[in-house]
N, C-alpha and C positions, 0 to 999 in steps of 0.2 A: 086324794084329790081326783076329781070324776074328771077324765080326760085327758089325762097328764100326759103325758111321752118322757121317757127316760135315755139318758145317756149312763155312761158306766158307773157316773155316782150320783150324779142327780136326775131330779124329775122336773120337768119344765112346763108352761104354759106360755107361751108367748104369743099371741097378736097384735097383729097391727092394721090400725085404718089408713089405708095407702089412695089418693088422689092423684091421680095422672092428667095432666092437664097440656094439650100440645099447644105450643106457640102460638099468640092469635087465634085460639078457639077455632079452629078450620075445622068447618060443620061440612063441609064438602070430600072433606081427609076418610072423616068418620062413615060418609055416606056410602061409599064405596067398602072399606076393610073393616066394615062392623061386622057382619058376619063370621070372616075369619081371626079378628082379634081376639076373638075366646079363644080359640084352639094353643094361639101366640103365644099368651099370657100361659097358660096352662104347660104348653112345653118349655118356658123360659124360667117358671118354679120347680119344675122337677129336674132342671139341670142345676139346680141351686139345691136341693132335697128340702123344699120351701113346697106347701101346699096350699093351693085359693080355695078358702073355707065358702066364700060367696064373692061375686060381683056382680056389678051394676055398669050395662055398656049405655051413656046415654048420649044426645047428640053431639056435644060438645065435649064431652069427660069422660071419665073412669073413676068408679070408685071399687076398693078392690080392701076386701077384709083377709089377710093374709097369716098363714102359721109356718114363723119361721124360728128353725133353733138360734138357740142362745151364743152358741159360736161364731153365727153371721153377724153381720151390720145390717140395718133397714137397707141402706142405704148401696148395700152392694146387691 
């Protein structure tokens, strides 16, 4: 498998397409902390040992392609 990751017995691939969408679309939210929202995201996966393979900061949203092991939940 080209690009696996391994724990002690198995080997994993796991991504996820993840959309981040804040309350009411506040284009105003985004217009300010766009900038620093990559840095955010990026320290808030490596306290999870979760990596952002790509994302997408746009006016309104997040799109965020994510590799996370197989122990986690998307969702946490």
């Amino acid at each position: 498998m080209d690009g696996a990751l391994s724990l002690s017995h198995s080997k994993w691939v796991c991504k996820y397409h993840v959309v981040w969408i804040p309350k009411y679309r506040k284009k105003k939210l985004f217009e300010g902390l766009r900038k620093q929202l990559g840095d955010v995201f990026h320290a808030l996966a490596q306290q999870k040992e979760c990596r952002i393979l790509e994302g997408h900061l746009l006016t309104d949203h997040v799109h965020i392609l994510i590799s996370i092991p197989p122990k986690m939940a998307v969702s946490s």
